[in-house]
LUMTI-536234 format. One record per residue (C-alpha): residue in one letter; z, x, y. Coordinates in nm, 4 decimals. Layout:
BEGIN
rec res = a, w = Z, u = X, v = Y
...
// end
This chain:
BEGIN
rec res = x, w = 4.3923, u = 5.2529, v = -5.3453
rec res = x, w = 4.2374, u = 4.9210, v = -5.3833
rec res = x, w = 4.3483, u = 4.6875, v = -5.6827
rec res = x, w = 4.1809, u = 4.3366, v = -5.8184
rec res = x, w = 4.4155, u = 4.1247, v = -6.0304
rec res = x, w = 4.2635, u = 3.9224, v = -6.3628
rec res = x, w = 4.3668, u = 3.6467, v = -6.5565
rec res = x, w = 4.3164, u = 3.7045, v = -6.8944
rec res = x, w = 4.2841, u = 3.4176, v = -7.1111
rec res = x, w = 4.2871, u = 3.4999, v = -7.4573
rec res = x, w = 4.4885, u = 3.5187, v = -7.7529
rec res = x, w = 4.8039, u = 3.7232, v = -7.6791
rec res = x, w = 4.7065, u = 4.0869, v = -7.7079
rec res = x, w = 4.3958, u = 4.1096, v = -7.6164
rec res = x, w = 4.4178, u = 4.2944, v = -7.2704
rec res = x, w = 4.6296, u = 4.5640, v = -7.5166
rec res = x, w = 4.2685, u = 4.7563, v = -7.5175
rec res = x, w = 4.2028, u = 4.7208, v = -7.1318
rec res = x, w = 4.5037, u = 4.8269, v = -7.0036
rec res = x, w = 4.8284, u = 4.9952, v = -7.0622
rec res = x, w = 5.1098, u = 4.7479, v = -7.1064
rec res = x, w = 5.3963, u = 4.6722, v = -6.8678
rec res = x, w = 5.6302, u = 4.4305, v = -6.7212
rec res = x, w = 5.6570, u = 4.1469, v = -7.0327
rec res = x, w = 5.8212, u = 3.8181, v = -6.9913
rec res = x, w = 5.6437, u = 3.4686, v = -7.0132
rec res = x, w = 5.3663, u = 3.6619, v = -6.8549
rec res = x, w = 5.2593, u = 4.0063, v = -6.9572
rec res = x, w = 5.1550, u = 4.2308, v = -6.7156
rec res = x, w = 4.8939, u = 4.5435, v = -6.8232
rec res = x, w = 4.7437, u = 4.8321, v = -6.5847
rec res = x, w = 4.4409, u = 5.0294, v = -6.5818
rec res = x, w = 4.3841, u = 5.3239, v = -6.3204
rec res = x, w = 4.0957, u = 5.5345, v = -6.2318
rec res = x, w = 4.1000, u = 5.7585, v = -5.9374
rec res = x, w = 4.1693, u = 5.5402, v = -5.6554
rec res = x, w = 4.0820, u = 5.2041, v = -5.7811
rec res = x, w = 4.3450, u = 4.9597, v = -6.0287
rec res = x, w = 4.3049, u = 4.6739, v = -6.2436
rec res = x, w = 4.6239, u = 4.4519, v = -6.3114
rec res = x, w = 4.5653, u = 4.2450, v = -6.6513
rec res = x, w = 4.7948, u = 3.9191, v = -6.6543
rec res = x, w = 4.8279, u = 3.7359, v = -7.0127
rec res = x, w = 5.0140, u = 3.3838, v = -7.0326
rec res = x, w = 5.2794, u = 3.4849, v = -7.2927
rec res = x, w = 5.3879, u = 3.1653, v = -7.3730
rec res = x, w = 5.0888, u = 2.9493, v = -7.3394
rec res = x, w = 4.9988, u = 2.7003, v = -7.4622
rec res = x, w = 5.3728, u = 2.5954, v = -7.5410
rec res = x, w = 5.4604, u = 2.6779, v = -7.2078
rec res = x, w = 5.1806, u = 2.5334, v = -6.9254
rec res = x, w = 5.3714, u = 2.7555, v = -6.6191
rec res = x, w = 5.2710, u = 3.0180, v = -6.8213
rec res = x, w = 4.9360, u = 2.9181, v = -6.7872
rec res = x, w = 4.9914, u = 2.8293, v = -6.4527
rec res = x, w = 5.1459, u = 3.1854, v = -6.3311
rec res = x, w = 4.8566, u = 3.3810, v = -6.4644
rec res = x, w = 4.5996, u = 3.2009, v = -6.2631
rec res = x, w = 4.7855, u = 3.1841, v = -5.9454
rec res = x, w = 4.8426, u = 3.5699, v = -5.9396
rec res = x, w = 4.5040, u = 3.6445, v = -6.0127
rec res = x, w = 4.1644, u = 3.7402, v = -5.8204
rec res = x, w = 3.9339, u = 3.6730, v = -6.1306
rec res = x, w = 3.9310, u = 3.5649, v = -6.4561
rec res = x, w = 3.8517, u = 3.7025, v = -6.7902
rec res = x, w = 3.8410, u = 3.4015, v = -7.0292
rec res = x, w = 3.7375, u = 3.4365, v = -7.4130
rec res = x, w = 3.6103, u = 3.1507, v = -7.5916
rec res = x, w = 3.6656, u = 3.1250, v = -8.0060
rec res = x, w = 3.6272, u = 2.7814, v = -7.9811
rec res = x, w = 3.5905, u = 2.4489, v = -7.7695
rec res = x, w = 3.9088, u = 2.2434, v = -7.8046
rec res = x, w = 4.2224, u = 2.0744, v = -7.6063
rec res = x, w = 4.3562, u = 2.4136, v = -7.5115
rec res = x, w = 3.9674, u = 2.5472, v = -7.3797
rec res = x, w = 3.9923, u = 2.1951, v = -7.1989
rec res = x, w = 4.3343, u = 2.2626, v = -7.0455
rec res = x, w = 4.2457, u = 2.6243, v = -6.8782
rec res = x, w = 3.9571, u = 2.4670, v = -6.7153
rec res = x, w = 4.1052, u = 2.2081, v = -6.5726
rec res = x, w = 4.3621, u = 2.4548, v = -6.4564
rec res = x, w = 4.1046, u = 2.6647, v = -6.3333
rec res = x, w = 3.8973, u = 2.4179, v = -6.1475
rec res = x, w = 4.2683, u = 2.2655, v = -5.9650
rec res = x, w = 4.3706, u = 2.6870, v = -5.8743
rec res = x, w = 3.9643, u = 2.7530, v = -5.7288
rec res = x, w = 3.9393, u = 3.0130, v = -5.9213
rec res = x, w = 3.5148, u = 3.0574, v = -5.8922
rec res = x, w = 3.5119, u = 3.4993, v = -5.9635
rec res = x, w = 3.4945, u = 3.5366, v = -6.3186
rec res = x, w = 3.3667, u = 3.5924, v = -6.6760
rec res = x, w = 3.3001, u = 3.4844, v = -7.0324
rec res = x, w = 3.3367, u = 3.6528, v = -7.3536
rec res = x, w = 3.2069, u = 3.3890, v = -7.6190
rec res = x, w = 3.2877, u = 3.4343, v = -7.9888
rec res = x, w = 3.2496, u = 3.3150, v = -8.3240
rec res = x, w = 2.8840, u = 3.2210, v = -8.2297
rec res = x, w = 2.9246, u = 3.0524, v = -7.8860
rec res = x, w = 2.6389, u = 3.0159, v = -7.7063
rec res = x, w = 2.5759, u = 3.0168, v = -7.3166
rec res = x, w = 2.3696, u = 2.6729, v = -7.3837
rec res = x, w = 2.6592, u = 2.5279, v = -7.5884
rec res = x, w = 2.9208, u = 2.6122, v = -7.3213
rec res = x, w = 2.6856, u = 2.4770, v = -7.0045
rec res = x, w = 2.7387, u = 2.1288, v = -7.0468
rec res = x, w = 3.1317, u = 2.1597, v = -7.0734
rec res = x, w = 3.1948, u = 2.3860, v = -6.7703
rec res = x, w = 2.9257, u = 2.2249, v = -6.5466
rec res = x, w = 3.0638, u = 2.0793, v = -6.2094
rec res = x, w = 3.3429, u = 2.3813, v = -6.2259
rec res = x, w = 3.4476, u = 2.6604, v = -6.0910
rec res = x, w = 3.3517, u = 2.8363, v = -6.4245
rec res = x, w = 2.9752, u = 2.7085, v = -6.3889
rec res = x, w = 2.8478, u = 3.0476, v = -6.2229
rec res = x, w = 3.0498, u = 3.2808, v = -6.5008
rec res = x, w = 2.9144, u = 3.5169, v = -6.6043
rec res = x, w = 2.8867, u = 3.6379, v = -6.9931
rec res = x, w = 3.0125, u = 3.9439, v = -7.0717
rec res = x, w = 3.0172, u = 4.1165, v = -7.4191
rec res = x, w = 3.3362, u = 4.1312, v = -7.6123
rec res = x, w = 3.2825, u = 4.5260, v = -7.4942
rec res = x, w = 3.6516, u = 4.6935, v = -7.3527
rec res = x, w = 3.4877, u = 4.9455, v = -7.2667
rec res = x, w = 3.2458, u = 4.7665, v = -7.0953
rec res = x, w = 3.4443, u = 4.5351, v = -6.9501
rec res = x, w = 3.6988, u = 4.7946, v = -6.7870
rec res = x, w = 3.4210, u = 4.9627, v = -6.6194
rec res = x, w = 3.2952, u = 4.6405, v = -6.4743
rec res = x, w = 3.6462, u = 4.6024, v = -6.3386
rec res = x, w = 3.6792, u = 4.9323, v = -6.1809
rec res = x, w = 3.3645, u = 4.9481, v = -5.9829
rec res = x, w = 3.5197, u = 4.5476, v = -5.8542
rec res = x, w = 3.8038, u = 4.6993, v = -5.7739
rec res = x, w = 3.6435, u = 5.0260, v = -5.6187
rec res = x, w = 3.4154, u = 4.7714, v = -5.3601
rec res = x, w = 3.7315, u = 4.6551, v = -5.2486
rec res = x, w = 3.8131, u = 4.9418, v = -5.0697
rec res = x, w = 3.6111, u = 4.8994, v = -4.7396
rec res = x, w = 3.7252, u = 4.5394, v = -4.7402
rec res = x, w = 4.1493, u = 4.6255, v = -4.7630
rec res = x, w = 4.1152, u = 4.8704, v = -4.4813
rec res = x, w = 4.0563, u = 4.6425, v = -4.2972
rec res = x, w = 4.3842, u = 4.4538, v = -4.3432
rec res = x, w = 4.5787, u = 4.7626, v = -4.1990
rec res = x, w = 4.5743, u = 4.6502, v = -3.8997
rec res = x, w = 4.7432, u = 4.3120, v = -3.9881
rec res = x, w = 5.0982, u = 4.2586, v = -3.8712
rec res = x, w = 5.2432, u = 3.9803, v = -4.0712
rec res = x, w = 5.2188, u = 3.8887, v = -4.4916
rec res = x, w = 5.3818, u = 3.7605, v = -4.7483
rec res = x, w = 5.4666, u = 3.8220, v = -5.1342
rec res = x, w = 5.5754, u = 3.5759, v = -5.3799
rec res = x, w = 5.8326, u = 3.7286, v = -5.6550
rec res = x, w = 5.7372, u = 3.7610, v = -5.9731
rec res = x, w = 6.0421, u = 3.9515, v = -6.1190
rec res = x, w = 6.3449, u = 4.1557, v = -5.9660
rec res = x, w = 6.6221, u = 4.3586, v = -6.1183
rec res = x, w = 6.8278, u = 4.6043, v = -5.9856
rec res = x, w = 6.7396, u = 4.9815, v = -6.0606
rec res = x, w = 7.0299, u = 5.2247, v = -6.0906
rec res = x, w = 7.0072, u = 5.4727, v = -5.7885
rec res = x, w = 6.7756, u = 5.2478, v = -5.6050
rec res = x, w = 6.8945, u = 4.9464, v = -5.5682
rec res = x, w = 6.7201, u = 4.5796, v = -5.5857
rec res = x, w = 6.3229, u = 4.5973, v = -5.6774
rec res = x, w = 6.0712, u = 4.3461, v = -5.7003
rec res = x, w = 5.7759, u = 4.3181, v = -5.8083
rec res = x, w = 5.4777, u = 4.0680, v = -5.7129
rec res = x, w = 5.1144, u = 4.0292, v = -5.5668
rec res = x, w = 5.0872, u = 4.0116, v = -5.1858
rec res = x, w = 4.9543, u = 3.6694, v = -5.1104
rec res = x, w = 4.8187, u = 3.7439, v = -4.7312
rec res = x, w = 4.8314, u = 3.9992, v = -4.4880
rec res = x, w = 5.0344, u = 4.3133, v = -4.5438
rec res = x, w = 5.3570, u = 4.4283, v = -4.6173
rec res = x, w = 5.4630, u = 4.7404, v = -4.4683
rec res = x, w = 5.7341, u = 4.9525, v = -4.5332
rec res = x, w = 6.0392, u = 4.9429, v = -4.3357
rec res = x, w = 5.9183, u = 4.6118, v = -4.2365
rec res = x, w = 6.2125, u = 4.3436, v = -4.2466
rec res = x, w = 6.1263, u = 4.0238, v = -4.3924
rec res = x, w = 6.2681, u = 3.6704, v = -4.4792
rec res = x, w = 6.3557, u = 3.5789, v = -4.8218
rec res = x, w = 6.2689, u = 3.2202, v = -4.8437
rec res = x, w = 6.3377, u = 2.9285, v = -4.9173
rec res = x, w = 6.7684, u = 3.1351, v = -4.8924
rec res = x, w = 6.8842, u = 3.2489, v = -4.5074
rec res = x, w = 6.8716, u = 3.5987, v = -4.6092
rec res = x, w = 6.6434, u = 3.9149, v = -4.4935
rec res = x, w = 6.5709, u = 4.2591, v = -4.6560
rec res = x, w = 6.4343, u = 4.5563, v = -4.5597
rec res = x, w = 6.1605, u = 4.7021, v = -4.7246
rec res = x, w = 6.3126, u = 5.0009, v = -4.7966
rec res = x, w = 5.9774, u = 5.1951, v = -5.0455
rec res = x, w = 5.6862, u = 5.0415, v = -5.1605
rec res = x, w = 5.5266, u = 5.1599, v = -5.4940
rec res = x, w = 5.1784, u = 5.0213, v = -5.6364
rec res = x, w = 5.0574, u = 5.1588, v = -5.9919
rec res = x, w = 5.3714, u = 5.4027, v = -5.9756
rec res = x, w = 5.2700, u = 5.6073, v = -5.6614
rec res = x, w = 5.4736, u = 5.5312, v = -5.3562
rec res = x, w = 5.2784, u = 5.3805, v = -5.0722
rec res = x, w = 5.3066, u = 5.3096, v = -4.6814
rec res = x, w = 5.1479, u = 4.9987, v = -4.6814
rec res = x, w = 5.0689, u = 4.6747, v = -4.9527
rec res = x, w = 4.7479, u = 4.4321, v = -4.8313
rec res = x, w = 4.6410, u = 4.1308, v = -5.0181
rec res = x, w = 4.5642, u = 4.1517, v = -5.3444
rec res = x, w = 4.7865, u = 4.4674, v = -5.4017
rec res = x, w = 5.0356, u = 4.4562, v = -5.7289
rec res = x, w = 5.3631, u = 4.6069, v = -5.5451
rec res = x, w = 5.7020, u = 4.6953, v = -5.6202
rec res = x, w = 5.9372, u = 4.7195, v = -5.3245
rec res = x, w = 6.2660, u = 4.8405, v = -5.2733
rec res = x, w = 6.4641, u = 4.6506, v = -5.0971
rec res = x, w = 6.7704, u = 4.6702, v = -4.8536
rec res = x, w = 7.0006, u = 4.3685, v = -4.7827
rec res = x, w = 6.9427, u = 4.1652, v = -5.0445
rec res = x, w = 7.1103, u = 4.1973, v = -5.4098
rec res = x, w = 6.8838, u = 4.1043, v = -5.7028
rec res = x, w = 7.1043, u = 3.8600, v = -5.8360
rec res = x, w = 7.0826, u = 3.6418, v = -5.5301
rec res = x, w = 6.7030, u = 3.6326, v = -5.5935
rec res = x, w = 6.4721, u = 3.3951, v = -5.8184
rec res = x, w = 6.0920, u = 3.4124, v = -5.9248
rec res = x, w = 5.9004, u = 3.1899, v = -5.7035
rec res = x, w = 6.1126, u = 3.3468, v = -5.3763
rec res = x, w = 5.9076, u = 3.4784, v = -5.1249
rec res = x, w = 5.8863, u = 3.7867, v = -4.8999
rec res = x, w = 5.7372, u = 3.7300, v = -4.6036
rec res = x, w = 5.7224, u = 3.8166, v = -4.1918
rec res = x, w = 5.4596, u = 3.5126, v = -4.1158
rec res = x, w = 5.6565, u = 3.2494, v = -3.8866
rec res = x, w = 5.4066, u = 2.9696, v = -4.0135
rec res = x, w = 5.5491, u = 3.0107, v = -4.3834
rec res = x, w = 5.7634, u = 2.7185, v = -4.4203
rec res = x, w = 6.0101, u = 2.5615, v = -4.6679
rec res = x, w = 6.0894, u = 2.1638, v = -4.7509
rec res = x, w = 6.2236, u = 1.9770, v = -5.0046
rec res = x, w = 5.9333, u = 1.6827, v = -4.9585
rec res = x, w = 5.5857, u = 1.7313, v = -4.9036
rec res = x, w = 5.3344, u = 1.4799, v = -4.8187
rec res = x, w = 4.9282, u = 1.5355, v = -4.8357
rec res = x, w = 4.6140, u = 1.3879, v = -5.0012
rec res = x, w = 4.5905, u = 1.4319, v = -5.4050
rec res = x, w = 4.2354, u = 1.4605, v = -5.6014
rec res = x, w = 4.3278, u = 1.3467, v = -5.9754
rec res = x, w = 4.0886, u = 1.5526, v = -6.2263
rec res = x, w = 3.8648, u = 1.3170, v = -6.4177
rec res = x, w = 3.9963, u = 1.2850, v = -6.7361
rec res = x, w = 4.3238, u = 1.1538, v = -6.5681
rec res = x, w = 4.3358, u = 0.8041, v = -6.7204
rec res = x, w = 4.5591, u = 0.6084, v = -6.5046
rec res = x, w = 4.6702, u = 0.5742, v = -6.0955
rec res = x, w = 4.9818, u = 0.8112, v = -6.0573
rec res = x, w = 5.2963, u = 0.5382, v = -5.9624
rec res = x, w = 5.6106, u = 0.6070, v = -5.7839
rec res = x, w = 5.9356, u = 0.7467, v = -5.9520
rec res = x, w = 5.6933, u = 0.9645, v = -6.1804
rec res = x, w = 5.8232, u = 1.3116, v = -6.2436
rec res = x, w = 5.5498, u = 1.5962, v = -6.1984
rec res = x, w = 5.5874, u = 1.9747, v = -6.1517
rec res = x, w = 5.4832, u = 2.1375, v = -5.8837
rec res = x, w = 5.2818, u = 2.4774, v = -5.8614
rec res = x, w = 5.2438, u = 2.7122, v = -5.5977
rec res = x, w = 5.2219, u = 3.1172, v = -5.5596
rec res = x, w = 5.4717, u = 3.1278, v = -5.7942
rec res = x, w = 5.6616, u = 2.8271, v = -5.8128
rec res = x, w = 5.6389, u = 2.5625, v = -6.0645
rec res = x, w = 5.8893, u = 2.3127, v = -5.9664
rec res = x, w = 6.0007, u = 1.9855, v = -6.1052
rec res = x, w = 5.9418, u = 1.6352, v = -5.8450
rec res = x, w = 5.9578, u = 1.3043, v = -5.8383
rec res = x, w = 5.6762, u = 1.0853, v = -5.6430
rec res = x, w = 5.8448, u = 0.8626, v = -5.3914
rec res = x, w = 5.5381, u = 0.7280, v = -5.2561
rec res = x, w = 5.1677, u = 0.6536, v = -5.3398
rec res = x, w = 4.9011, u = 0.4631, v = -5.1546
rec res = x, w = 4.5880, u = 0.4756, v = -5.3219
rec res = x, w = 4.3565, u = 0.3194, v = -5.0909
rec res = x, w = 4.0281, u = 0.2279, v = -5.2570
rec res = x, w = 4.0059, u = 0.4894, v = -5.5064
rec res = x, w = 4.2945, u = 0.5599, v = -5.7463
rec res = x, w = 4.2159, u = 0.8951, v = -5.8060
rec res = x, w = 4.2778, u = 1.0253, v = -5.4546
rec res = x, w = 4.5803, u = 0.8932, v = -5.3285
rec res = x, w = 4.7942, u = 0.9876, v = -5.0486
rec res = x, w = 5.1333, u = 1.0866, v = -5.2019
rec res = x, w = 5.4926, u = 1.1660, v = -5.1151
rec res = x, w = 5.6648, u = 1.3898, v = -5.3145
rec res = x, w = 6.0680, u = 1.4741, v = -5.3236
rec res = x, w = 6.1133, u = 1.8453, v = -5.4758
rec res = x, w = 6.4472, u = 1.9566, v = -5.6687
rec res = x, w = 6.3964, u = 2.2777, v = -5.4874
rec res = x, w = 6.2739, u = 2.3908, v = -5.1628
rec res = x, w = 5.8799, u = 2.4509, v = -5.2008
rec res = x, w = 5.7707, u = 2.7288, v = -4.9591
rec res = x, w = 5.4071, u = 2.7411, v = -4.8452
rec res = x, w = 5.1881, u = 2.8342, v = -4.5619
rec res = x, w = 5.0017, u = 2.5439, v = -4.3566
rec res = x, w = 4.7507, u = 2.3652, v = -4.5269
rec res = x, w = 4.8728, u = 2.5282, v = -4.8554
rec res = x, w = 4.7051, u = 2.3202, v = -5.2204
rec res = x, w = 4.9228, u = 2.2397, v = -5.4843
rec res = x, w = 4.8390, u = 2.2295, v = -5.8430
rec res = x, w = 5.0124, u = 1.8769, v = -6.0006
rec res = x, w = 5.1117, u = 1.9196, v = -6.3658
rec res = x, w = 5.2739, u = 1.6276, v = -6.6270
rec res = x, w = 5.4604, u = 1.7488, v = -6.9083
rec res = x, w = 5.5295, u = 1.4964, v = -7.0609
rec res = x, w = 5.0977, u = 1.3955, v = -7.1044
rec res = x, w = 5.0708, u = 1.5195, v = -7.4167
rec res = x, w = 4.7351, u = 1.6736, v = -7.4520
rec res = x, w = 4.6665, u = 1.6291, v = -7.0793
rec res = x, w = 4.9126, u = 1.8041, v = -6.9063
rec res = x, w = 4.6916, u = 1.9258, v = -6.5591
rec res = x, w = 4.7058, u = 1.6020, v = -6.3279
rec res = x, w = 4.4740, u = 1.7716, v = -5.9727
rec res = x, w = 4.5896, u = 1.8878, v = -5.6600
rec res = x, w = 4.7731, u = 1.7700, v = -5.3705
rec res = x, w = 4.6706, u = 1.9263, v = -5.0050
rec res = x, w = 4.9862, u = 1.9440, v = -4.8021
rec res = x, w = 4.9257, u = 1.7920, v = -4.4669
// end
């Protein structure tokens, strides 16, 4: 079984003829199955009143299926997104009249630049998806062999004759069952006791793969979204990080110490303060120290997407590269 993940941006609902809906929180979850090959469909909920919304969709996702109605603040927000996550697989469904040469100017320099336009087709569009997701397969078998992985939580509950489930996209490698993993940023392990993806049980979940795992050793009340599963010794946790930031263009003025930003990684979107900021000889790439409320974890080298809620209409600040 081989499964892509897509962000859907679009009004709320849309992905209700692509998929079948399921998990629904801030973020609405919708699957589509055909033979051995799945599609997970992501909607922001709660966008645009609530950016982590925004910013949960895109991290969790492999592509991106973004409809156009019109070119405004919130168009302008999911691009900046976007271009700060590197998300460069994905399409355009433009409406009310858009046209491909009325879009160019406004996405050039992007990620979104080498979209591609799709019709506003579900039919069409789910088909597209499946053959993505049936190339896949060759590529994931290849990932068997792996050892280590890890999976960022998206949501856990308990399940009555099972026991403490979550549910989240594996970020890298593979998670295998019976394998026993850390639960960071806590002290605690669990077992992977069953791993289901699209409601068959499985052996194994590679990157990419939407999974649910039952777990042994941990209680689902001692667990948060943003917690990750994971074997890989160079996953880390800290409470400051320190790296080299690239401001998107529109920001208007040099970031300054003591301002309060919000973190976003896997999925984590956690509030900081900036301690430290020395800009050298161009503003908008500073080196920066940040102090977290809560423990970040990340792998090495791991990019952050910087977000400023209090902006107003700007609200996507650019990325910081952890050293």
């Amino acid at each position: 079984m081989s499964n892509i993940t897509v962000a859907v941006l679009a009004p709320n609902g849309y992905a209700d003829a692509l998929g079948k809906k399921g998990t629904s929180s801030d973020i609405t979850f919708y699957n589509l199955k055909k033979g051995p090959s799945t599609v997970t469909f992501i909607e922001p909920t709660r966008y645009p009143e609530k950016l982590s919304s925004l910013f949960y969709t895109i991290s969790l996702a492999d592509r991106v299926l973004l409809v156009v109605s019109e070119v405004n603040a919130t168009f302008g927000e999911m691009v900046l997104m976007l271009q700060c996550a590197g998300k460069a697989n994905g399409s355009l469904v433009l409406k009310n009249y858009l046209s491909p040469d009325q879009i160019a100017p406004l996405i050039r320099g992007t990620v979104l630049e080498h979209y591609d336009v799709v019709e506003d087709e579900p039919i069409g569009i789910r088909e597209k998806l499946l053959d993505a997701a049936a190339k896949l397969s060759a590529h994931q078998k290849t990932k068997e062999g792996a050892s280590i992985g890890s999976m960022p939580i998206d949501h856990h509950f308990n399940v009555k004759g099972v026991g403490t489930v979550v549910l989240g996209c594996v970020a890298h490698g593979v998670i295998k069952k019976h394998d026993t993993l850390k639960v960071l940023p806590t002290t605690k392990t669990a077992q992977v006791r069953s791993i289901q993806k699209h409601d068959e049980d499985a052996e194994i979940a590679v990157i990419g793969d939407r999974a649910g795992l039952a777990l042994k050793g941990v209680e689902a009340e001692d667990l948060d979204r943003g917690y990750v599963l994971t074997n890989d010794p160079a996953v880390k946790t800290s409470l400051t990080i320190t790296g080299s930031a690239q401001l998107v263009k529109y920001w208007p003025a040099p970031l300054k110490e003591d301002m309060v930003v919000y973190v976003g990684h896997w999925m984590q979107f956690l509030p900081a303060r900036i301690t430290k900021v020395v800009a050298g000889s161009d503003w908008r790439m500073p080196e920066l120290t940040i102090a977290l409320d809560k423990d970040l974890v990340f792998p090495p080298g791991a990019k952050v997407v910087l977000n400023y809620l209090e902006g107003g209409k700007l609200r996507v600040v650019g990325t910081l590269t952890i050293a």
